[in-house]
C-alpha positions, -999 to +999 in steps of 0.1 A: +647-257-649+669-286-636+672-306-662+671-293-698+672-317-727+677-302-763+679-320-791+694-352-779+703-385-797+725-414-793+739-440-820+757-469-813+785-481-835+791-519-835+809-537-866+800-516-894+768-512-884+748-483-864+718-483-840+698-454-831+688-458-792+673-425-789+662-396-811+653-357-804+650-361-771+636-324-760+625-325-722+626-298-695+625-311-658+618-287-629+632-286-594+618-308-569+593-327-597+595-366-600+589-377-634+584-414-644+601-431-674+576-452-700+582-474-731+588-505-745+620-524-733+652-513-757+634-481-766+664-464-748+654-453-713+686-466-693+705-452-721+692-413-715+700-418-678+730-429-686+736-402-700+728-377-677+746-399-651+779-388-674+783-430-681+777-422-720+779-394-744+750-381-770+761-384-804+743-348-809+723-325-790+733-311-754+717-316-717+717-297-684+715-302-651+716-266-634+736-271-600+729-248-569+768-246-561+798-261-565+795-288-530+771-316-545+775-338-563+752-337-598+736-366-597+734-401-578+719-431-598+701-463-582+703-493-604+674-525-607+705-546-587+741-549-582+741-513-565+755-525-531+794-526-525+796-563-508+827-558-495+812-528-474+791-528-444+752-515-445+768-480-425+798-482-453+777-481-478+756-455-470+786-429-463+806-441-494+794-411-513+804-387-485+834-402-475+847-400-513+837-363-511+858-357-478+835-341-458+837-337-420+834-366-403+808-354-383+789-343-413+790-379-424+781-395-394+753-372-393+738-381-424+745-414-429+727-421-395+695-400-406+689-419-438+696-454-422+669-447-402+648-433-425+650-464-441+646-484-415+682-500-415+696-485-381+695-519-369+712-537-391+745-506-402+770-536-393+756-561-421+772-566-451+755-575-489+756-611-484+735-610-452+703-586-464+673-599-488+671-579-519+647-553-506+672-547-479+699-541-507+678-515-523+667-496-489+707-493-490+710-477-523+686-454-517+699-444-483+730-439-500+716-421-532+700-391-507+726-390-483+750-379-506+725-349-516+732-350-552+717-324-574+693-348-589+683-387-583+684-417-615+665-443-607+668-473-633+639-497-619+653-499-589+626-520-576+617-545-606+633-573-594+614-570-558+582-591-547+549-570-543+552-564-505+584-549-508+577-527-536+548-516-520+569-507-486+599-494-503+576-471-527+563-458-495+595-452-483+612-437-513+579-411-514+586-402-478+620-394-476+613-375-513+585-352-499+607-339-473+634-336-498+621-324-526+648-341-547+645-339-586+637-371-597+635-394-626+622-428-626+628-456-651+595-482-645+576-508-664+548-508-643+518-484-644+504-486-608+544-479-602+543-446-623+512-435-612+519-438-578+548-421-576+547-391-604+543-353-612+543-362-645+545-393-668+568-397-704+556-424-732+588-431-749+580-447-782+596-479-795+634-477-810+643-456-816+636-436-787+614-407-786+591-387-761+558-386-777+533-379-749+535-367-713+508-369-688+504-350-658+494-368-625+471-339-608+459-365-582+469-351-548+497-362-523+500-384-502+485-410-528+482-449-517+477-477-545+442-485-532+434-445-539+451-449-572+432-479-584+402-466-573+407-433-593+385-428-621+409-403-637+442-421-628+424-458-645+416-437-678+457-430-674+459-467-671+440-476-701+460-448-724+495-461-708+487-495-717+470-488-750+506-468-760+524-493-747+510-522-765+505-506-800+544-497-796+556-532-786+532-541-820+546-515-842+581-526-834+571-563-843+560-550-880 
């Protein structure tokens, strides 16, 4: 396994009081699977990649993440925004992660030139922040997040805040440059299409606190494309149970 959770749970502590964000989390992730991310907001999700990103501590219970050798990095996480380093150039960006490693130079050179491409920023390396639109920003992150080959790949709904048309190119993108990696990979979404587009396997995270109490597996082949997915009778029944979860949890929580 890649990942193993066992047992997991986080309280927060603020002013006498405490808040359970998550609860038991027990998950096993393979190598090379993408797994989707689903619940009602504040049902801890950013939290548990958080804390695999080593950016909080469980209160009890343990996690894994087995590494293939001591030269990579564990993880790389991609946030919904504010990923970019706007003092940085588009090419800076992208080799941060390698350059903080000290690798050859010609090692980062190498690779920060393959993922620009593969993103489709070549063009524009010499750009800073303030001079790309917001999917631009996130095709840097993710250049940035494979380049640096980590062991495995957070993504906290990285592409939320993006129109349709960009999601849609950028989901594309992210699927490409995942099937020839075969990075580990799990994915923080509110969106269904989203989650069934891009999955192995998908985890229903019940209201706070958070808990893992269904997975489904997404048999459909690969390559998918959204109009294959909508038009899927087995992936709409997955539609209709995601939503049904969702909504009775955003109800419960309410009560």
């Amino acid at each position: 396994m890649k990942i193993t959770i066992d047992e997991l749970t986080k309280v927060f502590y603020k002013k006498g009081q405490s808040l359970t964000a998550l609860e038991g989390i027990d998950l096993n992730i393979q190598d090379g699977e993408f797994v989707c991310l689903l619940g009602p907001s504040g049902c801890g999700k950013t939290t548990l990649l958080r804390i695999l990103a080593g950016l909080e501590k469980p209160s009890t219970g343990s996690f894994e993440i087995a590494a293939s050798g001591k030269e990579r990095p564990l993880q790389s996480m991609v946030f919904q925004e504010r990923g970019v380093i706007p003092w940085l150039t588009v090419k800076e960006n992208v080799a941060f992660g390698l350059k903080m490693r000290h690798l050859p130079k010609s090692v980062v050179q190498e690779r920060t030139a393959f993922y620009l491409e593969k993103v489709g920023l070549d063009k524009f390396a010499r750009l800073y922040p303030k001079e790309l639109s917001g999917g631009m920003k996130q095709r840097v992150s993710i250049a940035r997040a494979f380049a640096n080959d980590p062991e495995i790949l957070l993504m906290d709904e990285p592409f939320a805040a993006l129109d349709e048309q960009n999601k849609f190119i950028l989901q594309e993108e992210l699927l490409s440059i995942w099937e020839e990696t075969k990075k580990t990979v799990l994915f923080i979404t509110h969106s269904i299409d989203e989650a069934l587009l891009l999955s192995d396997r998908i985890l229903l995270m019940s209201s706070q606190p958070g808990r893992i109490t269904e997975e489904i597996k997404i048999e459909m082949p690969r390559p998918r494309t959204m109009e294959e997915v909508r038009a899927d009778q087995t992936m709409t029944e997955h539609f209709v149970k995601i939503r049904s979860h969702l909504d009775s949890e955003v109800q419960g929580s309410r009560t």
